[in-house]
MARMI-787914 format. One record per atom (N, C-alpha, C, O): x, y, z; residue in one letter. Coordinates in steps of 0.05 Angstrom, whole numbers, plus 5000, padded with zeros to 4 digits. Layout:
# residues N
XYZA...
# end
This chain:
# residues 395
814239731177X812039641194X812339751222X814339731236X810039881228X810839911255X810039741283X808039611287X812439791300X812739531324X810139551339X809039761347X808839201344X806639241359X806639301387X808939271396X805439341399X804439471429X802639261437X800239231430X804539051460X803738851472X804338891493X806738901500X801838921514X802338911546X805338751550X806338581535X806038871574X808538721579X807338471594X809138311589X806138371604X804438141620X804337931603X805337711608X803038001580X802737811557X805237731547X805337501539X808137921546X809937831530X811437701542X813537601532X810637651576X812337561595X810137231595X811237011597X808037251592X806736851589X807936811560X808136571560X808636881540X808936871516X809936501506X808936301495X811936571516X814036291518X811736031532X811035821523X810936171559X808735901574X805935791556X805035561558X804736031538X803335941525X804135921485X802835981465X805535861488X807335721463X807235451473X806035271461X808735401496X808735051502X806234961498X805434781484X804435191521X801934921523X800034931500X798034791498X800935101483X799435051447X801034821435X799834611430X804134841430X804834591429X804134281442X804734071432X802934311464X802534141488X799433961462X799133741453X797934241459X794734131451X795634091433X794233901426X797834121410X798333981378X798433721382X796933551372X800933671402X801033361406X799033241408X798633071391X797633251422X795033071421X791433241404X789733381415X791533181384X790733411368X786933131378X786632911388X785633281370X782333161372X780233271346X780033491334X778633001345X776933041325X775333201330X775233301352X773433291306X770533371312X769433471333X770433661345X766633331342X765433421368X766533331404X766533441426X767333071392X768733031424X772333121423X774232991416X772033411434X774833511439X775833491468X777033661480X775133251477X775233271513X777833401531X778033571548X779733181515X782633351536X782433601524X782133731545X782433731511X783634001492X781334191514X782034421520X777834051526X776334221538X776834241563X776534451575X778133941577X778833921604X781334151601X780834291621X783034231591X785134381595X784334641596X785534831607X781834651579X781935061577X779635061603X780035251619X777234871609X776234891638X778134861662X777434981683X779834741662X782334761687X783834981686X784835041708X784635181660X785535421671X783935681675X784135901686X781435481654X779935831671X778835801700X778736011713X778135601710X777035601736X779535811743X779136051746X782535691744X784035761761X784736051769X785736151789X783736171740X784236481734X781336521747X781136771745X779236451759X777636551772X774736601753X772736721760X775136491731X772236451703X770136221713X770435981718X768536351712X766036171722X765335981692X764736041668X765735751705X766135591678X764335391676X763435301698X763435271651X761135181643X761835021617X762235101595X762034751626X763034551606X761134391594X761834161588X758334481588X756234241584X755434421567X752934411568X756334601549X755234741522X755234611499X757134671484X753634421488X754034291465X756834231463X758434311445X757434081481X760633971482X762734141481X765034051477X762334401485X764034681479X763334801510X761234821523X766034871516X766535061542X766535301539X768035391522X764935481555X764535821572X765535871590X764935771612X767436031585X768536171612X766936461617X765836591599X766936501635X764936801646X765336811663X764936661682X767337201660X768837431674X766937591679X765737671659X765937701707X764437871709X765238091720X765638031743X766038421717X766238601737X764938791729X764738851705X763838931748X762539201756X759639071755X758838851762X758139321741X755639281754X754539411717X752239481712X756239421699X754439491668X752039121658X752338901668X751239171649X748838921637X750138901604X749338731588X752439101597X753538931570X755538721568X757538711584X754938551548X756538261541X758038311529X758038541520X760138121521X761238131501X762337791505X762937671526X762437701472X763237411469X765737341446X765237371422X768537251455X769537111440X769836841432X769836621444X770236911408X769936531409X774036361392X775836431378X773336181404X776436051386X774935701389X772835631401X776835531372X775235361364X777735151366X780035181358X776334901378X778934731393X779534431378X780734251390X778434391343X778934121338X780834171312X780934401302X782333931302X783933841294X782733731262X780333751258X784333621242X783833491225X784833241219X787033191227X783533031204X783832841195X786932761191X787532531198X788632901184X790732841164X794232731174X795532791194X794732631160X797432511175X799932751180X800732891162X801032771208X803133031201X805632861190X806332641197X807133091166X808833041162X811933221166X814033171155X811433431186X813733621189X815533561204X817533711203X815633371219X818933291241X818833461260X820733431276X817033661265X817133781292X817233671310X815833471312X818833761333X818133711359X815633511381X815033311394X815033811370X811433771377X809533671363X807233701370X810433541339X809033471319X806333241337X806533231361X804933141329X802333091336X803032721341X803532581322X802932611366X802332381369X800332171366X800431931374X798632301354X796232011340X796532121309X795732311295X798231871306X797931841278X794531821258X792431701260X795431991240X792732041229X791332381229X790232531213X791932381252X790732691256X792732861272X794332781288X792033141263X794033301267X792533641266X790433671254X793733841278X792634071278X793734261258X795534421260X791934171233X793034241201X792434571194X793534671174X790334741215X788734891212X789535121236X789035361236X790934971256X791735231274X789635291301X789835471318X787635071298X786435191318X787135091350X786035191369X788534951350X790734951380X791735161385X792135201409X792535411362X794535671365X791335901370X791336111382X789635821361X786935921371X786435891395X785936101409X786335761401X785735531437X787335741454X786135911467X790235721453X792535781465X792236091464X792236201486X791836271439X791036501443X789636631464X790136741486X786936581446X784736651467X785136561505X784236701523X786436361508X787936291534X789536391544X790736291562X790136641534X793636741537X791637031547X791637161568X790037051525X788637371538X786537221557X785837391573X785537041559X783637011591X785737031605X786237221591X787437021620X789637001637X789737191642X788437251662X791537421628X791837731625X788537911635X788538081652X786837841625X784037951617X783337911663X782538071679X784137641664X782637651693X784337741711X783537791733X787537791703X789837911729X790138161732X790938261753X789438341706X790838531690X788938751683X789538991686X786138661673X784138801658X782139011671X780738981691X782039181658X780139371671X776939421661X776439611647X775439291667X772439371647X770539241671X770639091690X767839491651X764939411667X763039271646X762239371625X762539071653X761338811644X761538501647X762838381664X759938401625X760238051628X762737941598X762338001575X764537831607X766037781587X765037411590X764537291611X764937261556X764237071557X766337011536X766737151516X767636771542X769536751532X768736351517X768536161533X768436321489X766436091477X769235891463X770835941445X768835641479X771535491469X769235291451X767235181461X770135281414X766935061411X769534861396X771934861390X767634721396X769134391383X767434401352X765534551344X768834201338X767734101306X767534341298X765034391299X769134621287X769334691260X770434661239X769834821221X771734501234X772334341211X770034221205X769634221181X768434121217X765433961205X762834071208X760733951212X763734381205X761434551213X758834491230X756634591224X759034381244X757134301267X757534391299X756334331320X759734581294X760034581330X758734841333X757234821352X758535081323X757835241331X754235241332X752835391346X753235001311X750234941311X750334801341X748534861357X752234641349X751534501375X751334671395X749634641413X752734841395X752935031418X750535231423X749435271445X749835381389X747135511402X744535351400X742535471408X744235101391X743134931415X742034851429X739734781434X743534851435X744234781473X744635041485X746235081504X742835291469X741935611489X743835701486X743735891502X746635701469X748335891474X747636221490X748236331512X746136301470X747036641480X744436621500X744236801517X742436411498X740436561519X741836451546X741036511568X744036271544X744636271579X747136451575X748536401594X748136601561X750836741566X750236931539X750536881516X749037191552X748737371525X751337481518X753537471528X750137581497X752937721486X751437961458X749637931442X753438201464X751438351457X752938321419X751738281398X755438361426X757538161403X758237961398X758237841419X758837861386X761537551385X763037631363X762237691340X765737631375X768137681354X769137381357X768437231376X771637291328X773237061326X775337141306X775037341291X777936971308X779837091291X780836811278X780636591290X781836821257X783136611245X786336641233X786836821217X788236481240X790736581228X790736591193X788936521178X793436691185X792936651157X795736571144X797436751143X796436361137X798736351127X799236561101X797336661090X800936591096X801936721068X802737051078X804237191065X801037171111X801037361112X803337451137X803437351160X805137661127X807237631159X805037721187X802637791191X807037661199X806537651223X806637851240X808737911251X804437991245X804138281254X801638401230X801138641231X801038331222X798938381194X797138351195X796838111190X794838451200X791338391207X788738491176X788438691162X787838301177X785938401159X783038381167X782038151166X781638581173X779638611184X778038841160X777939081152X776738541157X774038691129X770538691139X769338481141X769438931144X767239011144X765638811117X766438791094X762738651131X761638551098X761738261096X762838131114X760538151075X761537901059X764937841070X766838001067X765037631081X769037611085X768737331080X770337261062X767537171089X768736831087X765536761062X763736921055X765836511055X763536381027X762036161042X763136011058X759736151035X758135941049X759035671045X761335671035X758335481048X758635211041X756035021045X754635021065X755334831015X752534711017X754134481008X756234480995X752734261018X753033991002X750933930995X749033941011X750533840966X747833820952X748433530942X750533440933X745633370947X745233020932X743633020916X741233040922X744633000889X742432920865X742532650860X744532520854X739732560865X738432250864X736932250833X735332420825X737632060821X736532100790X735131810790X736231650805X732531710773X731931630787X729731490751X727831620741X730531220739X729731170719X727830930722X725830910735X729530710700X728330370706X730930260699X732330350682X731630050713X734029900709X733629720687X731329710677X735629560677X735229360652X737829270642X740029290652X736829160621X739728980611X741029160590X739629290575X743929190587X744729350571X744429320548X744429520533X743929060540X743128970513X740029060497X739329070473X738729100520X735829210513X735829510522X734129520540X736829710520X736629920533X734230130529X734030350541X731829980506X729530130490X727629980509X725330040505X728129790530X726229720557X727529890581X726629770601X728730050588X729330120609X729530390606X729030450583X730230650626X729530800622X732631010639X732631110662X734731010622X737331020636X738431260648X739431430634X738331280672X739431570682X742931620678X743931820689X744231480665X747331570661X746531800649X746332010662X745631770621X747132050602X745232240617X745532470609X743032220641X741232490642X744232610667X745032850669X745232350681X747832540700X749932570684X750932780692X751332490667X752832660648X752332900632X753933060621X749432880632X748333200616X747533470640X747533710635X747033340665X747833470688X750333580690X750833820689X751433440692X755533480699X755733710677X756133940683X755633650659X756033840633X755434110633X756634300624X752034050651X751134340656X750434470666X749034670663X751734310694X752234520715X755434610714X756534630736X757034660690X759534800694X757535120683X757835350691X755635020665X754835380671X753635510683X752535700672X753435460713X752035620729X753435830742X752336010755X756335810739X757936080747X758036150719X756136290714X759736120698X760336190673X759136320657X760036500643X755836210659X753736360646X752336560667X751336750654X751936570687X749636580705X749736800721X747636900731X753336920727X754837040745X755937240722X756637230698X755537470748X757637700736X760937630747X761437560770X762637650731X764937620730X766037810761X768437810768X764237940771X765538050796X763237890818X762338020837X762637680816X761437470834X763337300838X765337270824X762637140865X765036840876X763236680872X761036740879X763736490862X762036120859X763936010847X765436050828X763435800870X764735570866X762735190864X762135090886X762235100845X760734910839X762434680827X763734670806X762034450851X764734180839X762733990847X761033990865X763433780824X761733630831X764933420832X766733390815X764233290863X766133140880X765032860884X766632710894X763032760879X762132500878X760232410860X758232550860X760132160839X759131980822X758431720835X760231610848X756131610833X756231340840X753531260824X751331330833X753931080796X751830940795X753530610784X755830520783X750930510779X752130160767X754030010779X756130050791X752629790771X754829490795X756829400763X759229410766X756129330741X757729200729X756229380700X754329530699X758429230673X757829360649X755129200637X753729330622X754629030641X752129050621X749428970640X747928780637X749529240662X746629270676X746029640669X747729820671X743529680660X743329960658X742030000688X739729930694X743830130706X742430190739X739230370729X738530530711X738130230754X735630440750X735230670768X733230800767X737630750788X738731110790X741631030793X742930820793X742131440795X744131450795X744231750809X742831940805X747031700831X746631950846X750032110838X751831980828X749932420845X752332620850X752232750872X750132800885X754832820877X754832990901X756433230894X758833210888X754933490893X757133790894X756633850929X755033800948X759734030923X760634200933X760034570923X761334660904X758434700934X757534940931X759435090943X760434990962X760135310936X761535540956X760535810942X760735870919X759335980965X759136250951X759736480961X759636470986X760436760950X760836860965X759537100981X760737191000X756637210974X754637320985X752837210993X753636980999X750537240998X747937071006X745737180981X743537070980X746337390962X745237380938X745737210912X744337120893X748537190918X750236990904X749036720898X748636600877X748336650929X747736370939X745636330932X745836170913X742736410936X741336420929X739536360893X737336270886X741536450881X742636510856X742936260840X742236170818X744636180864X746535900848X744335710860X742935590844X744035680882X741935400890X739135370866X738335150858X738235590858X735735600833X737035540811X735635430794X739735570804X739835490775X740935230781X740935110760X741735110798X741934780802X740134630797X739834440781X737934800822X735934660813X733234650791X731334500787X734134880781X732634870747X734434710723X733434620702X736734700729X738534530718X738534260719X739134080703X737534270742X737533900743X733933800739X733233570732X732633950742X730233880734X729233840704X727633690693X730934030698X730534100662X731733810648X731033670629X733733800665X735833570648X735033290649X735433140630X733933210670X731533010673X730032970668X729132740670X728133220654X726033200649X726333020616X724832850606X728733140607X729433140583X730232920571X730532870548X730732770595X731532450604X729732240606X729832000602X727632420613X726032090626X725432040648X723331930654X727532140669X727532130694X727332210717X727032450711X727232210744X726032400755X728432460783X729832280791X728532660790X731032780799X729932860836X727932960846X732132780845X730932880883X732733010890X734832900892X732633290897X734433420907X735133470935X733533600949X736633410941X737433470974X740133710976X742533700970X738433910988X740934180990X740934221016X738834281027X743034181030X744234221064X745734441058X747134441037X745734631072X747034891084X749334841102X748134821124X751234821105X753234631124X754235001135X755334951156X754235341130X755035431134X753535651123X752435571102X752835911127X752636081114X754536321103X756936321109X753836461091X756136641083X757336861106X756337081106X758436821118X760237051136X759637291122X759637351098X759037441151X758437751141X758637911168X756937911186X761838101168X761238261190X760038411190X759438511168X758738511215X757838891214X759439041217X761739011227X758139301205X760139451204X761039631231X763239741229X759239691262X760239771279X761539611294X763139721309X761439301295X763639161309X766139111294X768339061304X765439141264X768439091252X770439351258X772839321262X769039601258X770139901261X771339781290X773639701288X770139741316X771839661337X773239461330X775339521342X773539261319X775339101326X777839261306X780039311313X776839311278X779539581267X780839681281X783239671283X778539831299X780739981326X782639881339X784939951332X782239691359X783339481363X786239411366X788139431381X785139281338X787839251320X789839381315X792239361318X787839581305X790839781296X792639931329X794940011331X790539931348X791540031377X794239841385X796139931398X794239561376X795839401376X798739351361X801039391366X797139241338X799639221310X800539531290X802239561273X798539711300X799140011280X798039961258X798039751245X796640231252X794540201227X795240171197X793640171178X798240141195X799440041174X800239731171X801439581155X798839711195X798839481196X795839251193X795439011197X794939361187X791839321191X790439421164X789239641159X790839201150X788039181127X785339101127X784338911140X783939281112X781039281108X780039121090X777739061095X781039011069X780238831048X781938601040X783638711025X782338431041X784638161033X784738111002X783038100985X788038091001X788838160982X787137950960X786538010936X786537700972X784737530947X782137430955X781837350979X781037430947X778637370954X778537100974X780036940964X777336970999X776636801013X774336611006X772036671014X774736370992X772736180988X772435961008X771235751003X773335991024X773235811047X771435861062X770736101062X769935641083X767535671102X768135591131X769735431142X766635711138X767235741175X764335791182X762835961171X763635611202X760635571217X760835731241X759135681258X763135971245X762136191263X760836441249X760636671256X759636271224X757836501208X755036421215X753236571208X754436191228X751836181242X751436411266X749736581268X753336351282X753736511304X752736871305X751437011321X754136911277X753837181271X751837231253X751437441241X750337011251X746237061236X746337101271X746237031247X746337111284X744737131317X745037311331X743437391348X748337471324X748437711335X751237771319X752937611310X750938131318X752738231303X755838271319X756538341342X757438171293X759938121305X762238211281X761738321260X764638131289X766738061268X767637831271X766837701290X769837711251X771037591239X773437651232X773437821214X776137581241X778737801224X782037591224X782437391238X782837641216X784937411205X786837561216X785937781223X789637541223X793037531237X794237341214X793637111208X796037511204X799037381191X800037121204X800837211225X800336921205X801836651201X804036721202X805536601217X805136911186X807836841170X808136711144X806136621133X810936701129X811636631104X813336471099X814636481078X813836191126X816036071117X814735801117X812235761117X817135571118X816935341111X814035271120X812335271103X813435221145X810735151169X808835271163X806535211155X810435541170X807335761179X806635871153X804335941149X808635911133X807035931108X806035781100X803935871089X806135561098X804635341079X801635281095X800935231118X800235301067X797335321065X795635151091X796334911093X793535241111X792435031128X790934841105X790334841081X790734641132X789934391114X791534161090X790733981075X794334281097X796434121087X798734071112X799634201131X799233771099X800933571130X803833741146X804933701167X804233921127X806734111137X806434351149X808434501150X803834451160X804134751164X804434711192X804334471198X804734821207X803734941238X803835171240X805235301224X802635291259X801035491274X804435741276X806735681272X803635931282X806336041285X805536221319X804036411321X807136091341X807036191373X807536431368X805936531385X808836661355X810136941360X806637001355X806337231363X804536911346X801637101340X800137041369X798637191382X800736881372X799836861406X800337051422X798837001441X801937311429X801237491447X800137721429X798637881441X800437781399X799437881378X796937861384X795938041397X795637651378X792137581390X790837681414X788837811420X793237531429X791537581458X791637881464X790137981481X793438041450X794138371460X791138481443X789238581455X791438421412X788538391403X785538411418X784238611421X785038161426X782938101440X782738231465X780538321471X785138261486X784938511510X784638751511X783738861531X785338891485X784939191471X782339161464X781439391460X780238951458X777738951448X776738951472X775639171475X776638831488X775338791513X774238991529X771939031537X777739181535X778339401548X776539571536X774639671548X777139621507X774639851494X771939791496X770539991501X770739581494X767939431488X767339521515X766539751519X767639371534X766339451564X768439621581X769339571603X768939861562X770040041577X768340181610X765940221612X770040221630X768940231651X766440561655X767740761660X763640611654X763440741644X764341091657X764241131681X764941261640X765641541658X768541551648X769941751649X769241331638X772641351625X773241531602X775541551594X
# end
């Protein structure tokens, strides 16, 4: 592997912004109100001299301005926490029981914080650098709050790049894929919808169980049958709820799936045969079926001239043997900075974690944490993008 090329500036805060990522684990925050986690990144950017703007759909802007070019450029990192109890004995392990930074995005926070620092002491470029701290991606709602509440029309951006760590991958290792990279996410409510009655008479009532058991049944073939075997879908159905006791036949009965896909042809695809699926199967029933399909995410899709820069980048940083184009397994997971990037063309690109006890183990489980050595990795990252993006012009 060859050794990365990290400003010496960066490798010299390295250690200072390790603590204060540890600092935001400890007190890790839900959802949309991320307040201390926002009060901390608006108190160091004022200080670095970022014209700062804390009333963005609960999400903070910093904005670096020099020279006299009219191009933007926007990163984004994402400042909340999850639900879940920590269980690793760290140090720094998380003081409100219950929730904990299962996902890394404190080592996001701290990144992107490590190159604003560098970016306003250090940096050379002509343009507007906008630097987007958002709250609630874990509940895919923050980046809807943010544009909003005007994101890009009060702070354009002619891009927006974001990076996500990756456990399983060492550390120094980038994968930056042009395309389809992350899978949408829908939550869909099927309301079924008969006549209630006594179980004993069930030739007076008109019973929606077996029409949602003949649902369940047949929506396992909407990938199996429906999909070419080189398609992603993912279709679970994660909630049941009908009837109070055994001898009432309810007069509905509702499910809840979980959708994931991995194109927007894909998607498309799968939402029609749900819902010809569930209509058919009701029909067949007796009963009558209400469908409710929410979009909680769309399918991530870089372009391909910001992904080529941020490749650059990268590889200017970690070395181009260091720097993959396609991930070794496919990504079914969803991220709501794929709204962001329906609005303007950007990337998306993942950094190695590492492979041990913490930093390997999977986000979203009580033992991982974030791994600090990707923190000047990132921030060297994101300063090498910067530097190229609003290169000064005549250079």
């Amino acid at each position: 592997m060859s050794e990365p090329m990290v400003h010496p500036h960066l490798l010299s805060t390295a250690t200072r912004f390790a603590t204060l990522r540890q600092d935001i684990h400890r007190h890790p925050e839900l959802g949309i109100d991320t307040c201390r986690t926002a009060a901390i990144v608006a108190e160091r950017l004022a200080a670095w001299g970022y014209e700062v703007h804390a009333d963005v759909g609960k999400g903070v802007v910093g904005v670096l301005r020099r020279g006299q070019s009219t191009r933007t450029l926007g990163i984004r990192a994402d400042m909340d926490a999850l639900p879940i109890l920590e269980r690793n004995g760290l140090p720094w392990a998380s003081e409100r029981p219950g929730c904990m930074h299962a996902c890394g995005h404190d080592g996001h926070t701290a990144t992107l914080l490590a190159a604003a620092e560098h970016l306003a002491a250090d940096a050379r470029f002509d343009g507007t650098l906008n630097l987007i701290f958002q709250p609630d991606e874990e509940g895919l709602t923050g980046a809807r709050s943010m544009l909003q509440a005007d994101l890009f029309a009060r702070f354009p951006c002619d891009a927006v790049y974001a990076f996500h760590n990756m456990p399983g991958l060492p550390v120094g290792v980038a994968v930056v894929q042009s395309g389809a990279f992350m899978a949408s996410s829908e939550e869909v409510q099927i309301t079924l919808t008969g006549r209630g009655g006594h179980g004993a008479m069930p030739e007076r009532a008109i019973d929606p169980i077996p029409a949602l058991a003949g649902i369940i049944t047949a929506l396992q073939t909407v990938v199996s049958r429906n999909l070419s075997t080189s398609d992603a879908a993912v279709v679970s159905v994660g909630k049941v709820r009908a009837g109070t006791v055994y001898n009432i036949i309810p007069e509905s009965a509702t499910l809840m799936l979980g959708v994931r896909t991995a194109t927007p042809a894909v998607r498309e695809k799968v939402e029609q045969r749900i819902r010809e699926i569930v209509q058919g199967q009701a029909a067949s029933f007796g009963v009558t079926a209400a469908i409710e399909y929410r979009l909680l995410a769309p399918v991530l899709v870089n372009a391909p001239e910001e992904t080529a820069r941020m490749h650059a980048a990268a590889c200017a940083v970690l070395g181009a043997d260091n720097v993959l184009e396609q991930m070794p397994v496919r990504l079914m997971g969803s991220e709501d900075f794929a709204w962001m990037l329906n609005e303007r063309p950007g990337c998306y690109f993942v950094l190695g974690n590492g492979t041990g006890s913490f930093n390997g183990c999977s986000v979203h489980n009580d033992h991982y944490d974030f791994n600090d050595a990707v923190i000047p990795l990132g921030a060297a990252c994101w300063a090498r993008l910067v530097e190229d993006y609003l290169q000064p012009l005549g250079d």
